[in-house]
N, C-alpha and C positions, 0 to 999 in steps of 0.2 A: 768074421767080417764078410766073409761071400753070403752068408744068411739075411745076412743084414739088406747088405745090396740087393738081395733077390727080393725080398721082400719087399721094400721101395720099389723096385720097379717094376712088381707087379702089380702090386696096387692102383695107381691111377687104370691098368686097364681092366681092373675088375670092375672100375668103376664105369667103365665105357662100357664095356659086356651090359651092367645091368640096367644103362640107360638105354641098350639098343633092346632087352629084354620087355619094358614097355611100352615103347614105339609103335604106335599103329599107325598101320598103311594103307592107302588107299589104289585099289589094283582094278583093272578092267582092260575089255578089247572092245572096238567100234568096229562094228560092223556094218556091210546092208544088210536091210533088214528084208531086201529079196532072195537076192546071192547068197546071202553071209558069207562071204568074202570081206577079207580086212580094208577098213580104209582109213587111209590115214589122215589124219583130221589135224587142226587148231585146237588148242586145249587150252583154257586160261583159266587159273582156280584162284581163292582168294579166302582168307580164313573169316569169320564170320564175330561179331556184327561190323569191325570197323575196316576190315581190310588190311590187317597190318604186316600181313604175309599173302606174298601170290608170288604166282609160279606161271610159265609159260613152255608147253610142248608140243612136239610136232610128229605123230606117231599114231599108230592104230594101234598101241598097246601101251598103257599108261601106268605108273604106279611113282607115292610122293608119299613122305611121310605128313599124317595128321600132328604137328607138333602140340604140346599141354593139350591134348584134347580137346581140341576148338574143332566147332563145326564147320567147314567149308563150302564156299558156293562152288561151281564147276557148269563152264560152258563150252561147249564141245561144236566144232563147226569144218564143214566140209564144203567142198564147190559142188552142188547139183543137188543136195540135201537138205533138209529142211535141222537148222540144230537143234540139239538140246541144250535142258537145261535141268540141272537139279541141286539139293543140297546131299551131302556126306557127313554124317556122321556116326562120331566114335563109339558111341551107345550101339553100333549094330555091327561091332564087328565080334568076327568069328572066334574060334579057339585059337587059330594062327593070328590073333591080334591084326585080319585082316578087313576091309572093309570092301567086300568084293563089287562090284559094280558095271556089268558089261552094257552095252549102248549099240542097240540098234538103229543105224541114222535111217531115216526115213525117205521115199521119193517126193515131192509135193506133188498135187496134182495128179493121183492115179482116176482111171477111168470112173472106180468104185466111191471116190468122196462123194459127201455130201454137199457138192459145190454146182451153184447154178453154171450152166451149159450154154453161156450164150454166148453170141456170135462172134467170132476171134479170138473165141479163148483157145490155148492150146494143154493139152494134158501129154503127161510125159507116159507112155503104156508099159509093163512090168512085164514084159515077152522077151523070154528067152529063146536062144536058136541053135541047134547044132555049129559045132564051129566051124567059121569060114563058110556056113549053107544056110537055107533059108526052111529049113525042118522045124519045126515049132516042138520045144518040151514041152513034155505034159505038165510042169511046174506052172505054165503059164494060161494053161485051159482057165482057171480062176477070175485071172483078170479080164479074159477075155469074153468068156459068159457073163460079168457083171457090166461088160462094154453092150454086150447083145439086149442085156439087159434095159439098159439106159436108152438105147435105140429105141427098142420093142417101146415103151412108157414114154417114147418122146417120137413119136411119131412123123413131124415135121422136119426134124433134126437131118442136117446133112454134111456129113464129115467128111475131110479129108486126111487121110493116113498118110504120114511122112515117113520116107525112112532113112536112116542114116548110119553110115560106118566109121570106123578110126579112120586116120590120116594116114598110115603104114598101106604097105602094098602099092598094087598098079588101081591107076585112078580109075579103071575103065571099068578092070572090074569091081570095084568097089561100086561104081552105079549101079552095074549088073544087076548086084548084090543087094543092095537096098531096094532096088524096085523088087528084085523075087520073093525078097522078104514081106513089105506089103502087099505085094499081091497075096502073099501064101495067109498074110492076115484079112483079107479082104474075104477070101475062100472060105474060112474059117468062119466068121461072122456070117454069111448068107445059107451057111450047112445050118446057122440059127435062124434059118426065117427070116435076114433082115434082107431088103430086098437091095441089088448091088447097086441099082441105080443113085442109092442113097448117101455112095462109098467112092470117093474120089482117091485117087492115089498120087504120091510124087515121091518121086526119089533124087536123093541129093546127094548119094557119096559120101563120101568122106569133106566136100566142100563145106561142111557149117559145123564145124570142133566146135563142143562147149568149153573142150581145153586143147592147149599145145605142146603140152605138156608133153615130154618122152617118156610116161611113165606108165606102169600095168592100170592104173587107177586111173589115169585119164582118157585110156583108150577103151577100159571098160564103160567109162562114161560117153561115151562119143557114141557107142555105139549101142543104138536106142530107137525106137519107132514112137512118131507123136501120132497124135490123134488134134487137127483142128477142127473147129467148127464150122463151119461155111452157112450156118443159117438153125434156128433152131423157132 
């Protein structure tokens, strides 16, 4: 009789074992795609062609099962990021029956697009800075040459660099802090030929959050150096 029992009740979960044996899933992390540093996005997926499964998460590291093998849509959305968007499918997962998928979110607007430069537009710049100082990483020489760049080819162009910090800390210095910052960017561009006259600056503190957020992600975002245009 104990055979018997044992037997029944193992059964249903051999059967759960071998349906979690087929299962494929769908795994990734959002990243920036400057930092790559995690951030945590909006996630909404939906199984394909009619939608009759979706899902919503809220997380810099994702993973859902693909249930019957259905392809999935997947749109992935962050504050200051331009989203994505793509399909997943089961056809391309791995030996871990995994469908791996990492996501670089993007910044719009860097110095480098291909986007016409005219008057009020503002671009968000990809410069990084020693913490709490206005030292420029060399991660950011990139952007910055391709800003020299645009300048150099657009000869009339006259921009104003903005710069901005988190809400955290003392207000005062946080001005400080943002005008050192553009200046130390302004410096940098005229070491390229571009002449300073052309280079207006302001600094705003911590006063113009793009979020309020008490969170590592939002004060990474806050703090940031724009580039407008004043005349092109």
């Amino acid at each position: 009789m104990r055979i018997v029992l044992l037997i029944i009740c193992c059964f249903p979960l051999m059967i759960a074992r071998g349906q979690n044996d087929t299962l494929i899933y769908a795994e990734g992390n959002i990243t920036n795609s400057v930092t790559q540093e995690p951030v945590v996005a909006k996630i909404s997926y939906q199984s394909l062609p009619y939608g009759s499964k979706v899902g919503f998460l809220n997380t810099s590291k994702f993973s859902f099962p693909l249930y019957d093998n259905e392809r999935y849509s997947i749109t992935i959305e962050a504050s200051g990021f331009s989203p994505a968007k793509f399909i997943l499918d089961p056809a391309e997962a791995n030996s871990e029956k995994k469908v791996i998928r990492n996501v670089a979110l993007q910044i719009p607007g860097h110095a480098g697009d291909s986007v016409a430069h005219h008057s009020g537009k503002v671009l968000r710049l990809n410069i990084l800075f020693e913490q709490a100082k206005y030292n420029i990483l060399p991660a950011s020489y990139a952007e910055l040459d391709a800003l020299a760049n645009t300048l150099q080819n657009n000869p009339k162009m006259i921009i104003q660099l903005e710069g901005h910090t988190d809400i955290q800390g003392n207000p005062e210095k946080n001005m400080k802090l943002s005008k050192d910052r553009v200046e130390a960017v302004k410096k940098y561009l005229i070491m390229k030929n571009v002449s300073g006259s052309r280079i207006k600056t302001k600094a705003f503190g911590g006063t113009q959050p793009i979020s309020t957020a008490n969170t590592p992600e939002a004060h990474r975002l806050n703090r940031r150096v724009e580039m407008r245009v004043l005349q092109n």
